[in-house]
Every structure is written in structure tokens, then in C-alpha cells.
C-alpha positions in Angstrom: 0.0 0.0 0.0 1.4 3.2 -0.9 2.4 5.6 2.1 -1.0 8.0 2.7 -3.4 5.8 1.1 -6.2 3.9 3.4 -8.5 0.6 3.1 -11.8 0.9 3.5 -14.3 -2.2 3.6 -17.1 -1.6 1.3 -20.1 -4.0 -0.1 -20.9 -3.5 -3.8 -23.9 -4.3 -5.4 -23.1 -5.8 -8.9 -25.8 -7.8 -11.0 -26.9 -10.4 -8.9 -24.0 -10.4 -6.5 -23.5 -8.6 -3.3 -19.4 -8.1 -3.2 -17.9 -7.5 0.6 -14.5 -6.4 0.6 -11.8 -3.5 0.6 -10.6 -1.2 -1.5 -7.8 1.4 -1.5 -8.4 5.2 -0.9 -5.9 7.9 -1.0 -6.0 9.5 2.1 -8.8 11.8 2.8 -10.5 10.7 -1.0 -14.0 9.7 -0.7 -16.0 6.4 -2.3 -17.4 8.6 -4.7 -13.5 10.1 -5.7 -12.5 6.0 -6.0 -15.0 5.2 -8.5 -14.9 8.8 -10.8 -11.5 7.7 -11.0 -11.3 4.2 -11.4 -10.5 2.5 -14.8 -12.9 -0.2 -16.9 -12.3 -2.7 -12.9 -11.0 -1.5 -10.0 -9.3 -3.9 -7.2 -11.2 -5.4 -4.3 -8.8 -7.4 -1.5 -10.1 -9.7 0.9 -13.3 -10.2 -1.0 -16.3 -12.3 -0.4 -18.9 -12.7 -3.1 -22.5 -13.5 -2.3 -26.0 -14.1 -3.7 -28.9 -12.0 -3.5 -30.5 -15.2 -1.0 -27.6 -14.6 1.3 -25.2 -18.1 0.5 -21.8 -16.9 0.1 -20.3 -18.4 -3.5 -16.3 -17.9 -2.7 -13.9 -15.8 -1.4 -10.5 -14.4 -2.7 -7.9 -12.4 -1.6 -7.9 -10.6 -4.3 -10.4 -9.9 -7.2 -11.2 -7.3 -10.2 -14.5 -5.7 -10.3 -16.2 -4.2 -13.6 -16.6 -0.7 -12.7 -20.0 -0.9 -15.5 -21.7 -3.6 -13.8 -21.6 -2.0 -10.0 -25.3 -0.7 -9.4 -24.2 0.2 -5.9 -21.2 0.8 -3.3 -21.2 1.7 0.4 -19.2 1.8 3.4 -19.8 -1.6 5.1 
């Protein structure tokens, strides 16, 4: 992690999957700064991928996330 830059868990709604997770801010930079400025995906660490019933379908430690098919992302 670069010096000044912050994780911050986050879930992301995306199609039918509900992502759990963290991503990497730059220090004092917002959700909403992260995604204006993220490419075509954008990196999730310690990521858990679920279904809309609730029944978790893996986890990774790492995994890419098309920035188009996120509906919505919060603070978790």
C-alpha cells in the first residue's frame, strides 16, 4: 500500500452479487472520488462474493471488479 493511502471495507452491489471487501483510498478521498477515477475494474482485497439469498459463493484475496456492472457501493 502506498504511504497516505487507506483501506476501506465496502459492499458493492453488482448484477446479482453482493461483493464484501476493501478497496484502496488515497488519504482523505471519498468512495465517490475511487470510483470517478477508477478505470474499466477496479481492485477489491479480501473479497467475499455472495448471492442476493444470502449463500456466500467464494472468497478471494484478491479480485477485479467491472466498474459498469456495479449498481451500488457503500461503506460496510
Amino acid at each position: 500500500m502506498a504511504e497516505g493511502n487507506t483501506k476501506a471495507r465496502v459492499v458493492i452491489l453488482a448484477g446479482s452479487y453482493r461483493i464484501k471487501g476493501e478497496i484502496e483510498l488515497l488519504a482523505g478521498a471519498r468512495i465517490t472520488d475511487y470510483m470517478l477515477d477508477s478505470k474499466a475494474f477496479f481492485a477489491v482485497t479480501h473479497a467475499e462474493v455472495w448471492d442476493l439469498e444470502g449463500r456466500k459463493i467464494f472468497a478471494a484475496p484478491f479480485l477485479n471488479v467491472s466498474r459498469s456492472h456495479v449498481v451500488v457501493i457503500a461503506p460496510d
